[in-house]
C-alpha positions in Angstrom: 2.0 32.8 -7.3 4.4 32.5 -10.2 8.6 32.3 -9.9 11.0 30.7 -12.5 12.7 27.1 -11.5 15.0 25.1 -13.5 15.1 21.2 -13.0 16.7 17.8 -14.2 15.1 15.4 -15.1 17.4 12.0 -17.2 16.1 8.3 -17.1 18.4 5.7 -16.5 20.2 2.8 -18.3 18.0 0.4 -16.0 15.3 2.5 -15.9 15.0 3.2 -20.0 15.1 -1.0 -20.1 12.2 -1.3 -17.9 10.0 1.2 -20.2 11.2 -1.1 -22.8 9.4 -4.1 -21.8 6.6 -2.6 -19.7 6.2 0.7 -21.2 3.3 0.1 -23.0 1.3 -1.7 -20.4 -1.3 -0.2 -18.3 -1.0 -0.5 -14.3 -3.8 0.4 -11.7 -2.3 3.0 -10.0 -4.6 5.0 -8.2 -4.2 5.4 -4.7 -6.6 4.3 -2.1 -8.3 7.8 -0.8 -10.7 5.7 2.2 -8.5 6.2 5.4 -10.9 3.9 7.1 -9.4 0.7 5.2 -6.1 1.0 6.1 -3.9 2.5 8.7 -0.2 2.9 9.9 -0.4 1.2 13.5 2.2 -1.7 13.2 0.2 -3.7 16.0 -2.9 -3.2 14.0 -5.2 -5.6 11.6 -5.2 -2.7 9.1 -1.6 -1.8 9.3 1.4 -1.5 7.3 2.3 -5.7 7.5 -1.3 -6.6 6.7 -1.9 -4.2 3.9 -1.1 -6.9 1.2 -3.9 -9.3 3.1 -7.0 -6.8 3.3 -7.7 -7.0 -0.5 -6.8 -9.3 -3.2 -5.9 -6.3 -5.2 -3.1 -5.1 -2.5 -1.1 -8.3 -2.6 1.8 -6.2 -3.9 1.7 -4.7 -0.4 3.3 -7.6 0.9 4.5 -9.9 -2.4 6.2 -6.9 -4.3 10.1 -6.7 -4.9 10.2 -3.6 -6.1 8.3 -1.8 -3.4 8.4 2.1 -1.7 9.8 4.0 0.5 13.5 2.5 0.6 16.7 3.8 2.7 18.9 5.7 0.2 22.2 4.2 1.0 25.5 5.0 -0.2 26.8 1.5 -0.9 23.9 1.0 -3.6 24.3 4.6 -5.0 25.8 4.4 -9.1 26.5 8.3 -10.2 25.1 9.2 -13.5 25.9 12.8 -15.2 22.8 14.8 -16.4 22.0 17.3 -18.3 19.6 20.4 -17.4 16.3 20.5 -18.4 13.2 23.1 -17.7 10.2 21.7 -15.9 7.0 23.0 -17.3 4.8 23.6 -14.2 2.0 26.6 -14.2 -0.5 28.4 -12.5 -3.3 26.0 -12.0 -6.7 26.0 -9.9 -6.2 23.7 -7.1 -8.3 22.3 -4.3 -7.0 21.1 -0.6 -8.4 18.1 0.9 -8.4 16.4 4.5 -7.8 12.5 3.7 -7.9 11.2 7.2 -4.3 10.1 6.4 -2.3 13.3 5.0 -3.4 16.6 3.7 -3.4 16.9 -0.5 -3.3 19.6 -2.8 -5.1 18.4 -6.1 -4.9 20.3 -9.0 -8.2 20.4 -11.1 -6.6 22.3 -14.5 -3.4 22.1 -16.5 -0.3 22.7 -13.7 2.4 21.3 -16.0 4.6 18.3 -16.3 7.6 17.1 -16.3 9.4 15.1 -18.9 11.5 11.6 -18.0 12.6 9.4 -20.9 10.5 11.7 -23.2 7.5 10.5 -21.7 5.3 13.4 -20.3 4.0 13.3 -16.9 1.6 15.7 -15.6 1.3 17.0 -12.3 -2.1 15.7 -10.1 -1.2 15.8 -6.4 0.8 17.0 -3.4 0.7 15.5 0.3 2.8 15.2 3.2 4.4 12.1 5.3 5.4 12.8 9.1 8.2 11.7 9.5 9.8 11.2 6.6 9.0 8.1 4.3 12.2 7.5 2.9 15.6 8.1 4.6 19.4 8.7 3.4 22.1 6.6 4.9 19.3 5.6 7.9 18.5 9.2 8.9 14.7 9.9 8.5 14.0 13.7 7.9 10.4 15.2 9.5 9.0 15.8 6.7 8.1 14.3 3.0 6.4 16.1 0.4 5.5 13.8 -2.2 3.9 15.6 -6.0 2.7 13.2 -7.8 2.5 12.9 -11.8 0.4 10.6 -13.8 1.6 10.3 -18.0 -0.5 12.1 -20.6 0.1 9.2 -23.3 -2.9 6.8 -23.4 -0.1 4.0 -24.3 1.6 4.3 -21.0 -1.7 5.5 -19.4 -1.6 5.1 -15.3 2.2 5.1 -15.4 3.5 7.1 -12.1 6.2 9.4 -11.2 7.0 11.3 -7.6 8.9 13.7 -6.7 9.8 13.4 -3.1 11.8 16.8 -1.0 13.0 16.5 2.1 12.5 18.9 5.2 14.3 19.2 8.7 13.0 21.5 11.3 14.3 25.2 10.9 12.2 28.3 9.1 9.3 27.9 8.3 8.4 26.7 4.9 6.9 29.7 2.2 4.4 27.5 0.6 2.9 25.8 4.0 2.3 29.2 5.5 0.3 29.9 2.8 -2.2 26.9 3.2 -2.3 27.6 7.2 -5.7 28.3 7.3 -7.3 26.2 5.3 -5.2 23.6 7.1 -6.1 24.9 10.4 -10.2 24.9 9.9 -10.3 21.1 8.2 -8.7 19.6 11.0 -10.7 16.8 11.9 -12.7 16.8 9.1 -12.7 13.9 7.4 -13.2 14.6 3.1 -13.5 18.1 3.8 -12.7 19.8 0.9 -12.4 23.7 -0.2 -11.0 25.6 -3.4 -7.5 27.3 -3.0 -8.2 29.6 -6.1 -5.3 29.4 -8.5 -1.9 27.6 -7.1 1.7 28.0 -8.7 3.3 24.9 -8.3 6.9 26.2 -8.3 6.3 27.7 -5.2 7.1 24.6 -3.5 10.7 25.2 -4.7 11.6 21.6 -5.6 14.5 22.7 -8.0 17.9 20.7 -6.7 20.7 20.3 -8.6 21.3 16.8 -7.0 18.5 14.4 -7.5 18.6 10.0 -7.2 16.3 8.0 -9.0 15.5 4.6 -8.3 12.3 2.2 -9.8 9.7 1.7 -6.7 6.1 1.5 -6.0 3.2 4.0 -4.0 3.8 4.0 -0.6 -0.5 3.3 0.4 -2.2 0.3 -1.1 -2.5 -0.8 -3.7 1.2 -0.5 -3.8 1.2 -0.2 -7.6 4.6 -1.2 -8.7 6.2 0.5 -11.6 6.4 3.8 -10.2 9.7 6.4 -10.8 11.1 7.9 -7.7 12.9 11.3 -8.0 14.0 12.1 -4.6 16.0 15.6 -4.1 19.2 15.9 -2.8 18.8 19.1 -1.2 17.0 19.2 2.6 14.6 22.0 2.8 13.6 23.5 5.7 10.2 23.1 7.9 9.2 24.3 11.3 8.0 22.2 13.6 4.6 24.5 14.5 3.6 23.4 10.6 4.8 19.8 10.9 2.5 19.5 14.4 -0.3 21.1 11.8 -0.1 18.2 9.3 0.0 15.9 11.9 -3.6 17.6 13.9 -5.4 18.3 10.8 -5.8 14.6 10.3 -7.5 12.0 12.3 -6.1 10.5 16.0 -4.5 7.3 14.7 -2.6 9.4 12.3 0.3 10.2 14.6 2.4 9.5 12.1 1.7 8.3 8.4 5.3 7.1 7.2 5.2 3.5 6.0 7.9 1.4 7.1 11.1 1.1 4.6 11.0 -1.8 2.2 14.3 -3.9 1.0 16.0 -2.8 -1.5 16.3 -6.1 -3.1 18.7 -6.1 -6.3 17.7 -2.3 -7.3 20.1 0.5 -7.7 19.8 3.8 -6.6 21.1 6.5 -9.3 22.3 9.7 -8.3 22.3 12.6 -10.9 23.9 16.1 -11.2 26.9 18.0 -12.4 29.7 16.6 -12.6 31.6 19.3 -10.1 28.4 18.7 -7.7 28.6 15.2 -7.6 29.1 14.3 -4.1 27.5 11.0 -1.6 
């Protein structure tokens, strides 16, 4: 599963300054993979507005400023001019997994990385969010693929950066057809897991010209702050047959697993591309 695909990828003013003073220090960022200990009911003990209270370690669920997923509003949006760069993704063996929560797609070899502030960050994981997590000027999309990176350097070890692509209902999408079957036979199966074979992550397609970057946190306790959101401009497409597939593969309660947008607080939201492309 190989194709070519040509990204951007520029840090920041604000964001190069917060490498400066907390580059070199280590966060726990792992994300919590036992569905039983939390959940998404907002009338629940274990929901969204208690995760910060389960565990001592999960305070930033509820304490954090700087926390994930955020409405991407137009008033907070500064435009910053980038210039291309060539993602470095490949063919890697991968292995799909039934969370209780959301369906992932880990990779177990070298897939590739991608490169923000010349720090390298290495692709680890793929899931989905129904509907979407974040939103753009208060529209929420039904989908959210989210791949996740982790860096390669030991001195910035832990550090965290997403990708996030938006879907609306329409064709269906290339790469989820693929993993319809193996979706299909784990439903209900809690930590089931099976090999893929060999996955190409550029089949995704995540390549937009348009991209906004903003400094947030992981959307499922801990909540690890410190994390770099790339979110694309560009709205793919998903049908609603393979959203309803997500959403069945995982367990009852997980009728949804969007967590509810956080304030903004004093954070900008940048928004990269060409200059002729630049558009809110």
């Amino acid at each position: 599963m190989r194709s070519k695909s040509k990204c951007t990828y520029i840090l920041a003013p604000i964001l190069i300054a917060f490498f400066v003073l907390f580059g070199t220090k280590s966060i726990y960022a792992q994300e919590v993979d036992d569905e039983s200990e939390f959940d998404y009911n907002l009338n629940s003990p274990k929901g969204p507005t208690n995760w910060g209270k389960i565990k001592e370690e999960w305070g930033a669920c509820n304490t954090g400023i700087m926390q994930s997923p955020i409405d991407i509003s137009k008033d907070r949006i500064l435009r910053i001019i980038s210039h291309p760069q060539t993602t470095n993704y490949r063919p890697a063996h991968a292995l799909i997994k039934n969370r209780g929560h959301d369906i992932q797609i880990a990779w177990l070899d070298d897939a590739g990385s991608i490169s923000i502030n010349g720090t390298q960050y290495s692709l680890r994981y793929a899931h989905w969010h129904s509907p979407s997590e974040h939103t753009y000027n208060g529209k929420r999309y039904a989908l959210e693929l989210h791949l996740v990176h982790k860096a390669t350097d030991p001195a910035v070890e832990n550090k965290i950066a997403v990708i996030g692509v938006f879907y609306k209902i329409g064709e269906p999408d290339p790469f989820l057809s693929k993993l319809r079957t193996n979706i299909t036979s784990m439903a209900r199966k809690k930590d089931d897991e099976r090999s893929l074979g060999v996955v190409d992550p550029k089949e995704v397609q995540i390549c937009s010209k348009k991209y906004y970057r903003y400094m947030g946190s992981l959307t499922v306790p801990p909540c690890t702050q410190g994390v770099i959101w790339t979110i694309k401009r560009k709205v793919k497409t998903v049908s609603m047959e393979q959203v309803k597939l997500l959403r069945k593969a995982v367990h009852d309660y997980a009728e949804y697993n969007a967590r509810p947008l956080q304030p903004l607080n004093s954070r900008h939201i940048y928004l990269y591309g060409p200059m002729s492309l630049i558009e809110f």
